[in-house]
N, C-alpha and C positions, 0 to 999 in steps of 0.2 A: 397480465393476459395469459389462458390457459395456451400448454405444448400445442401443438399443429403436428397432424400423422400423416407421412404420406407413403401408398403403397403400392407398388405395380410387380406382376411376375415378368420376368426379360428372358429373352436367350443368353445361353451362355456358351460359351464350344466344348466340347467332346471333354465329360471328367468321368473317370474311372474311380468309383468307391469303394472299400474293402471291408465288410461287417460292419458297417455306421448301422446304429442303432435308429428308433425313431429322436433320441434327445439327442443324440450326434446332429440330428439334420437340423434340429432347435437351436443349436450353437453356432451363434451369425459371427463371420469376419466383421469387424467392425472398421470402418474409414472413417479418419475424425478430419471432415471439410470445411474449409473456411464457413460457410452459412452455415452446416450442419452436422448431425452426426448419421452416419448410413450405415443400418445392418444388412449384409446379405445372405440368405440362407438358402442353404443349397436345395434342392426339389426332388428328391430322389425314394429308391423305397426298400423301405428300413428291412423288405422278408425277404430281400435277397441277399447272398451272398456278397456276388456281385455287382455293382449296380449301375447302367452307365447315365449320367446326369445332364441333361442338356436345358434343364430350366432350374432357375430361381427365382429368389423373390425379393426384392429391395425395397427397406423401410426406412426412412427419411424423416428422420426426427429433431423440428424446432424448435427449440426452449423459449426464445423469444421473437415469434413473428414479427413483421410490422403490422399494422391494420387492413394493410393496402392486399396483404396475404389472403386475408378472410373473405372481401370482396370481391377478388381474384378467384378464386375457386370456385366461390357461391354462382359466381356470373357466365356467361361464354362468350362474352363481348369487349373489349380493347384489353381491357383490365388482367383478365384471363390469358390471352397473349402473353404478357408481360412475366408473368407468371409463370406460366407454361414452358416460355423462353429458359429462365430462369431452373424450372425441373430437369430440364432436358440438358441444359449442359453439365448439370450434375451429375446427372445420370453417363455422360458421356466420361464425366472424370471418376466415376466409380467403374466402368468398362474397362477405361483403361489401364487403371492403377490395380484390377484383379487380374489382367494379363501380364503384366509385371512382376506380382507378386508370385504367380505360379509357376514363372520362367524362372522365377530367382529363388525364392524361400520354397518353393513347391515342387522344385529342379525338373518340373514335368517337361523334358525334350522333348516328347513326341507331340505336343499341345497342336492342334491346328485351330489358326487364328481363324474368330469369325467378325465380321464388319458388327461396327453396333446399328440397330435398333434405326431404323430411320426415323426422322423429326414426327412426320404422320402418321405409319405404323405404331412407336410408340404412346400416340395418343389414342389412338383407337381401340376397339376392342372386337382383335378379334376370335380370343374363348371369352365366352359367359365367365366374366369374374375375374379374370386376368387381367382387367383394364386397371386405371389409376384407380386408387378409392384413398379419399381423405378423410379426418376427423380430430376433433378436438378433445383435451383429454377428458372421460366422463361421458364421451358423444357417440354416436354410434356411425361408424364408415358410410361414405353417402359420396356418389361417382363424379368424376372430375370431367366436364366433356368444354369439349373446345370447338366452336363452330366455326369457327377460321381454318378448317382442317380444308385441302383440296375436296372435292366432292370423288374422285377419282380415288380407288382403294390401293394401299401399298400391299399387293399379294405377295406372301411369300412365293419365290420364283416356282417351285415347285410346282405350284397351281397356277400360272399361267397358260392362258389357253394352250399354248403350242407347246407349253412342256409336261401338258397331264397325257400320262400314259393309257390313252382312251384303248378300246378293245381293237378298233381297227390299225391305230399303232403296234397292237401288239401282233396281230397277222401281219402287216409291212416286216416286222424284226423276223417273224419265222421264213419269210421270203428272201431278208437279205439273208439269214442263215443259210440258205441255200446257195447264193449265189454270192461268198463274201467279197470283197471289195479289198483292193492290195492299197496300203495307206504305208506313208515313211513315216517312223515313229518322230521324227519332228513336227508332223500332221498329227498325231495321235496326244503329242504333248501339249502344240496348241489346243485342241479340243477338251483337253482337262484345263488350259488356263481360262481359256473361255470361262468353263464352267466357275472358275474363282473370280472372274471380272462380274459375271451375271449376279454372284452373291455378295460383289462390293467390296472386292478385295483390288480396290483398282492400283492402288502402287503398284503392289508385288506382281499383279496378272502383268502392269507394264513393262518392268521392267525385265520378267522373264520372258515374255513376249519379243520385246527389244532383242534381247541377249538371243536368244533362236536364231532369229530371221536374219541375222548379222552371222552368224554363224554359219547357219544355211546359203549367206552370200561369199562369204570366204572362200567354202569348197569348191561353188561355182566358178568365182573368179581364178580360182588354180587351176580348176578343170581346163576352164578357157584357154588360159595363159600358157598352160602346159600346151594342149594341143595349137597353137598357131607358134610351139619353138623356144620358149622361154626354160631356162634350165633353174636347177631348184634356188641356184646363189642367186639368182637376177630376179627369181619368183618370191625370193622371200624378202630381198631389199625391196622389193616392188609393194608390197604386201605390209609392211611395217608401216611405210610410209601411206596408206589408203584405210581411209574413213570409211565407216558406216554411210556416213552422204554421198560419199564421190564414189559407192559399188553400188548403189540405189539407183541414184540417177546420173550417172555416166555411164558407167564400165555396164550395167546390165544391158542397160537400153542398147547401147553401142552393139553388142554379142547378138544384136537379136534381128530378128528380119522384119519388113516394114509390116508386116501384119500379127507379129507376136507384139511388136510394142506397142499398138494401138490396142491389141488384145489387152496389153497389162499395165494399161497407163492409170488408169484407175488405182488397180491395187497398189499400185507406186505412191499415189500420193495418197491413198492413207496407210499404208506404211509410213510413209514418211513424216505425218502429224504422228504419230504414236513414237517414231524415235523422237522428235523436238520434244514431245510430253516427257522418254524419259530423260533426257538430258537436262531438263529443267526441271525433274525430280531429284538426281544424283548430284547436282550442282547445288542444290538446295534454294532454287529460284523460282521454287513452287512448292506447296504441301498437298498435300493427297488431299484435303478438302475442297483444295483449288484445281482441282482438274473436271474436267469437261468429261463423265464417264460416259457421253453417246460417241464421244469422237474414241475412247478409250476401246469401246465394243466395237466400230466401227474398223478402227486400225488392224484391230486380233481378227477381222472379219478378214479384212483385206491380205492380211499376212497368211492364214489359211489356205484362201486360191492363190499367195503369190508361192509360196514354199512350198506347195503341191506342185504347180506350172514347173518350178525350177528343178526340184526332185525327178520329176518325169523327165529331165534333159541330162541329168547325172545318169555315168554308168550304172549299171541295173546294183543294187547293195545286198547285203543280207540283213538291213534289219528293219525289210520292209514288214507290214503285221497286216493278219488280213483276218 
């Protein structure tokens, strides 16, 4: 039975090129997969200089299908599922084995990870011709579509309604330019983790999220402790001994007056789902594909008004930003 071709262009994250020719960009990394063999070739343009690359193109090549391959494609019905299933996790092993490779053989440190390709995103098509297309060899490319896809579209965040920078957004910005807004740069750093949870970078958003907010409770609780008398030997054996749980929901609540804690009982307990998520991250008693990313948004939400509420109770700092 003839090869089987399979071809989709994917995101990749931020790569910096230097004089690659047009047959530079022709010369694919090759991944040899248990089912397959995968070239990917980088997307970039050959009359620059410089060039920075943030697509390619991944070609998926079968030597010997089963039958069940040919049917599966042709179709959009159980079969294709199956299938599909089957593209997608390879695609997820070619993802991550080019992030590896660039960390390690490519020494590229400044690399920023991007999440791969979601299950329904990467079925769909959304440039003309960027979608999957397969063929047999001798055959000519002909498009792979999947009708089991939600009917609901996976938008890149960027173009979600409430994050396209419409025009009257852009008068709101010239307005707070006038009147800017004093933010503690712990507020300032959730709002860039945020932005990494929204792109599905949900470990790392948790557990730097975590590491903040525990941080930002630390200070409080010295602040506290200092002022009702506690000296710094008694503040710091006190402090060794106190959890991320027991300054959450004791020690802050306790500090506060009956109308601040009702005010912040909320953001307490989703803070407090996003520490359990990350401590069943770091323990290894969860994987990043087993987390729950609305409770994950939902925590970095809550951490935002609790780390501001608390901020505005610490004495005044200098590295508020506005």
């Amino acid at each position: 039975m003839p090869g089987i071709f399979v071809q989709r262009f994917i995101e990749l994250p931020l790569i910096g090129t230097w004089k690659w020719t047009e047959d530079d960009y022709k010369n694919p990394l090759v991944f040899e997969l248990t089912a397959c063999r995968c070239s990917l070739f980088l997307h970039g343009n050959s009359k620059l200089e410089r060039s920075v690359v943030t697509q390619g193109r991944i070609l998926f090549e079968f030597p010997n299908p089963p039958m069940d391959w040919v049917r599966g494609l042709r179709t959009s019905q159980k079969l294709a599922a199956q299938v599909a299933d089957q593209l997608y996790s390879l695609y997820r092993q070619v993802h991550e084995q080019f992030e590896l490779a660039l960390r390690t053989g490519g020494n590229t440190v400044s690399l920023m990870r991007i999440a791969p390709m979601t299950y329904e995103t990467f079925f769909r098509e959304e440039v003309p011709g960027w979608g999957i297309r397969w063929w047999r060899e001798g055959e000519s490319p002909q498009p792979f579509r999947l009708s089991t896809l939600s009917k609901r579209r996976g938008l890149n965040p960027l173009f979600k309604r409430r994050e396209i920078l419409t025009t009257r957004k852009w008068k709101k910005i010239q307005s707070a330019l006038a009147s800017p807004r004093t933010l503690s740069s712990e507020v300032l750093d959730l709002l860039r983790i945020r932005a990494m949870a929204q792109w599905r970078m949900t470990k790392v958003a948790t557990i730097e999220a975590a590491i903040l907010v525990e941080s930002m409770l630390r200070e409080y609780v010295e602040n506290v402790m200092t002022r009702v008398g506690f000296s710094k030997t008694k503040l710091k054996a006190f402090q060794d001994d106190l959890s991320f749980g027991a300054m959450l929901n004791v020690v802050l609540p306790l500090s506060l007056t009956k109308a601040e804690t009702r005010r912040v009982k909320e953001w307490i307990q989703g803070v407090d789902v996003l520490r359990r998520i990350r401590n069943d991250l770091v323990h290894g008693n969860r994987r990043e594909n087993e987390i729950d990313e609305a409770n994950v948004r939902r925590g970095i939400d809550a951490s935002l008004k609790l780390v501001d509420f608390i901020s505005r109770k610490l004495p005044k700092r200098r590295d508020a930003k506005s």
